[in-house]
C-alpha positions, -999 to +999 in steps of 0.1 A: -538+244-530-549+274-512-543+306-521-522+309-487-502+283-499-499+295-536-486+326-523-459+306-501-451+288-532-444+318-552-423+332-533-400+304-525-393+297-563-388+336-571-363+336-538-347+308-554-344+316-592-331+352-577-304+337-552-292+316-580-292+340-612-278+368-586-244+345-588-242+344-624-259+380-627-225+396-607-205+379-623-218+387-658-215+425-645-181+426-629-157+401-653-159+425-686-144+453-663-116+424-651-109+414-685-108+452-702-079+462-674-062+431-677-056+436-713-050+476-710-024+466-684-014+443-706-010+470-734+006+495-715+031+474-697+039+449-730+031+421-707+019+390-724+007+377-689-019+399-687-026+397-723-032+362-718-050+371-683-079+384-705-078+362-725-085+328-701-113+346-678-132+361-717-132+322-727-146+316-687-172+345-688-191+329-720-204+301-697-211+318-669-230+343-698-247+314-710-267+302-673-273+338-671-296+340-697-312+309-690-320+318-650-327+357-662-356+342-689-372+320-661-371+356-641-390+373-671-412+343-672-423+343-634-427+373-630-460+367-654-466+337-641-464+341-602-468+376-601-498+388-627-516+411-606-486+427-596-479+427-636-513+438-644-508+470-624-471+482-628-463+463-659-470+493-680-445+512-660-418+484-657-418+470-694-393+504-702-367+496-681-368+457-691-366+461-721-337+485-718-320+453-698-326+431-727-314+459-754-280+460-731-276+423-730-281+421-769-256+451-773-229+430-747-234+398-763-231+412-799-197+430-793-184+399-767-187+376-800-171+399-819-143+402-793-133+366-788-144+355-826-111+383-835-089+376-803-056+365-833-068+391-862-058+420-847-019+429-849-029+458-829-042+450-795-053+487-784-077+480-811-088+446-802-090+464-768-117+489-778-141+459-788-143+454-749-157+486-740-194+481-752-193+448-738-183+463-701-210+489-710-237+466-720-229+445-691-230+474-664-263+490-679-280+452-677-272+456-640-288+491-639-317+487-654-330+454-639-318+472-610-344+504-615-373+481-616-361+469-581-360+505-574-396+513-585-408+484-564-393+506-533-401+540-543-428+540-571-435+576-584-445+585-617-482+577-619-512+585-603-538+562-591-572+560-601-598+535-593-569+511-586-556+516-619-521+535-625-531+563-653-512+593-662-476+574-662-440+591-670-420+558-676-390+584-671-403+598-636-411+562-625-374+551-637-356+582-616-374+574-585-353+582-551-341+544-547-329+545-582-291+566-574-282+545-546-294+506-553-282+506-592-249+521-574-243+498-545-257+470-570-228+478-598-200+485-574-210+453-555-203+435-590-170+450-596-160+442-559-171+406-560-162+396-596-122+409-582-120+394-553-138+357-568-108+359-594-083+362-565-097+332-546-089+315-577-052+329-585-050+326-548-060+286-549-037+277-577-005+298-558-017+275-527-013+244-550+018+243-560+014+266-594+040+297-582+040+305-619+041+347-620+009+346-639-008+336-611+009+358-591+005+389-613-035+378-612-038+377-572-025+412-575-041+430-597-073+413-588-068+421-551-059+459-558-088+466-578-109+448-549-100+471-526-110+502-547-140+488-549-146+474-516-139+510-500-168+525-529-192+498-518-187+512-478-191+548-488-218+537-512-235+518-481-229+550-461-260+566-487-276+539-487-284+541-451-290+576-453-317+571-481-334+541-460-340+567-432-355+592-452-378+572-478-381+536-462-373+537-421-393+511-409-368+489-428-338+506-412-356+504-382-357+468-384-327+460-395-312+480-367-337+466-339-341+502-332-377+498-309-382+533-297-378+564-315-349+584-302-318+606-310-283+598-302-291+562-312-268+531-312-258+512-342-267+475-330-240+447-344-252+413-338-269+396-309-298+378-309-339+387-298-352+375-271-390+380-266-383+419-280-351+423-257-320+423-275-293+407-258-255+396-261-250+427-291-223+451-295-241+489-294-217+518-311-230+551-295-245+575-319-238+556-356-271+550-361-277+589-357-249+590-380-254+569-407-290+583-410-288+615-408-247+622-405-254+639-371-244+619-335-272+633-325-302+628-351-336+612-339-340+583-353-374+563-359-384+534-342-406+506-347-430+522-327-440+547-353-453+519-382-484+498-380-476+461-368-484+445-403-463+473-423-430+461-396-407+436-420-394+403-405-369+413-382-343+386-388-335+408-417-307+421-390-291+394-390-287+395-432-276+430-425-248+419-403-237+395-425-239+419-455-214+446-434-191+419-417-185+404-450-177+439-471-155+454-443-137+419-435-134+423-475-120+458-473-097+451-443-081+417-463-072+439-491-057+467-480-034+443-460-025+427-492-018+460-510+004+476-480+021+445-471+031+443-507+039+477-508+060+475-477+073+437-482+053+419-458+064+385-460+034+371-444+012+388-471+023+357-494+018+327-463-007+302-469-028+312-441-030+349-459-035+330-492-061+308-477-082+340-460-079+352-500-093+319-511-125+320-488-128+360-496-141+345-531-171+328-517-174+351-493-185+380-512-210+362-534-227+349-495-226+387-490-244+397-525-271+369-517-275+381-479-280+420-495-301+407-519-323+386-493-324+424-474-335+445-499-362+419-509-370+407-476-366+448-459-394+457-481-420+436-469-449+431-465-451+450-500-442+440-534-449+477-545-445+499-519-473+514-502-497+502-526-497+464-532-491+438-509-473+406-515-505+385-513-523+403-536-496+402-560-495+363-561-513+341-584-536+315-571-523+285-592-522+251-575-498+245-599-467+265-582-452+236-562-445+215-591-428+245-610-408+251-582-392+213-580-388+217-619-371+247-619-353+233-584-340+205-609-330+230-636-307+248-612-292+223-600-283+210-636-272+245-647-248+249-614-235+220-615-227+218-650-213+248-655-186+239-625-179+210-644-174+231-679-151+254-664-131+232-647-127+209-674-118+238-700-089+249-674-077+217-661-073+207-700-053+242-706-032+250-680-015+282-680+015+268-683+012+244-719-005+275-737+018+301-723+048+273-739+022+274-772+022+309-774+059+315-770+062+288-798+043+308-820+055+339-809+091+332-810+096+353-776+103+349-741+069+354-722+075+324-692 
């Protein structure tokens, strides 16, 4: 195998371990926030629905937990493996922050055993309820610190280089680099917005069933208003993020914008397609691209003219882009319906063709995490460390990488399809309904 081909290699089975951990990785950020406000609106409203809420997605979370840590090792492992150059020269700078990730998954895990292992042996539940916050915590800060490496691969500061070498390293500078505010942002609130609106596909599915049990019902909407608080952060959050791409990285916005020539007053371009460097059949918004630059209609913008050819990245990372914006506003336009048609008593809030656009909103946001993932990877080529190492140089030259990648191809599909199988087993076995009877046996209450 050439090293043309090794580097082909390498980069198909890191796209691939990232698309599928990303899944898991979202959700293993997002759900401790679901369950910690399920059970303190449990708490505050004496409602053994949401008591029990928390309950059924904590016992869901541990698997989804479990494939996270597998597919986050084999991340750790390649990144030695397929990547040791790139290792070799930043992995003095980078080893802080991931070991920071693992010390918050440690610190998550610890407390999240704790928490279920003591789910009946508190009397108290605001208690029980406090075992939750370190997990939610630990969870979050695994998302920000993975997410500041990303960072450093965009911006890297914090060094100086010498003979090829980085010497004189503030692990602390590198860390607080400019990307670092708005990706470990955008890539938190993302989680929080997906995680919500996955759990309301689900309560959304089972109401479309034939389940109208009120737990469900209670689930679609607290699920679905807390997606929408989220879903309106992640806009303004985006809103920054374009604003930072133009000042630190504009040869990406530039690209993901098809903005050719360097101008003011420019057009945000929506869709269309390229034809031999013509774009054709898009929708152009006068002056947004000025805007969400440089928040001024009539802001010069860069253009693709102003980079070298080979520092331009592939420029179908518009169409990822698109995807990424239809997706989140379609997201934020769904939910606000639900939340003012409930508000108002819009019957058609609770149709099955409402419940059904709920339903595909689930897998919808995780295609719209994968395609923003794909653009911020992707968006930076062709470096893997900005401005000083290119993706090439970074690879290894194994002949080996092929048959890693169908292994590791077979692993995932073992872990994803298994763990569909687990949960759906563990639900189908334990309906809402026979444990909400068990619990008002033991319980001696009314709670159906």
């Amino acid at each position: 195998m050439g090293n043309e081909e090794s580097v082909f290699f390498s980069r198909l089975l890191t796209e691939m371990t990232l698309s599928f951990h990303i899944i898991y990785a979202t959700i293993g950020v997002g759900i401790p926030l679901m369950i910690m406000i399920a059970q303190w609106v449990g708490i505050k409203k004496n409602d053994e629905h949401y008591i029990l809420l928390a309950r059924r997605w904590a016992r869901g979370f541990v698997i989804t937990v479990a494939v996270g840590v597998v597919t986050g090792t084999a991340i750790g492992m390649q990144l030695s493996l397929l990547w040791p150059n790139f290792m070799e020269l930043a992995g003095n700078i980078i080893a802080l922050p991931l070991f920071m990730e693992t010390f918050a998954f440690f610190f998550e895990a610890i407390f999240l055993g704790i928490y279920l292992y003591t789910w009946d042996r508190f009397e108290n539940q605001k208690k029980h309820l406090l075992l939750l916050i370190p997990v939610a915590v630990g969870a979050s800060f695994s998302a920000v610190f993975i997410t500041i490496v990303n960072a450093f691969m965009n911006a890297p500061q914090g060094f100086d280089l010498v003979d090829g070498e980085l010497v004189n390293i503030s692990p602390l500078l590198a860390m607080f680099n400019p990307a670092m505010p708005t990706k470990v942002a955008h890539v938190v609130v993302t989680a929080y917005m997906t995680s919500a609106f996955v759990l309301a596909s689900i309560a959304a599915f089972r109401l479309l069933k034939g389940s109208n049990h009120i737990y469900h019902k209670k689930a679609l909407y607290l699920t679905m208003k807390v997606g929408l608080v989220f879903a309106i952060a992640t806009a303004i959050i985006g809103d920054f993020s374009g604003k930072y791409l133009a000042e630190y990285q504009p040869e990406k916005l530039a690209a993901a914008e098809w903005h050719f020539e360097t101008e003011g007053n420019a057009p945000l371009v929506l869709y269309g397609v390229l034809d031999d460097g013509e774009v054709k059949y898009a929708i152009k918004i006068p002056f947004a691209l000025s805007i969400l630059a440089h928040a001024d209609p009539t802001a010069e913008v860069l253009g693709l003219e102003e980079f070298p050819e080979d520092e331009i990245p592939p420029l179908y990372i518009h169409y990822l882009f698109d995807l990424m914006v239809t997706i989140g506003m379609s997201m934020v336009t769904l939910s606000a319906l639900y939340w003012l048609g409930k508000r108002l008593k819009w019957a058609f809030v609770d149709s099955k063709l409402f419940r059904w656009l709920i339903v595909l909103g689930g897998p919808a946001s995780i295609i719209a995490i994968e395609a923003g993932w794909w653009f911020a990877e992707v968006g930076r080529q062709p470096w893997i460390l900005r401005g000083l190492m290119r993706v090439e140089d970074a690879a290894t030259t194994s002949g080996d990488v092929d048959i890693m990648l169908y292994l590791f191809a077979g692993l995932y599909i073992v872990l994803g399809i298994g763990s569909i199988v687990v949960l759906t087993r563990m639900f189908k076995k334990n309906p809402v309904e026979q444990e909400l009877k068990d619990r008002h046996a033991e319980k001696g209450g009314d709670i159906l």
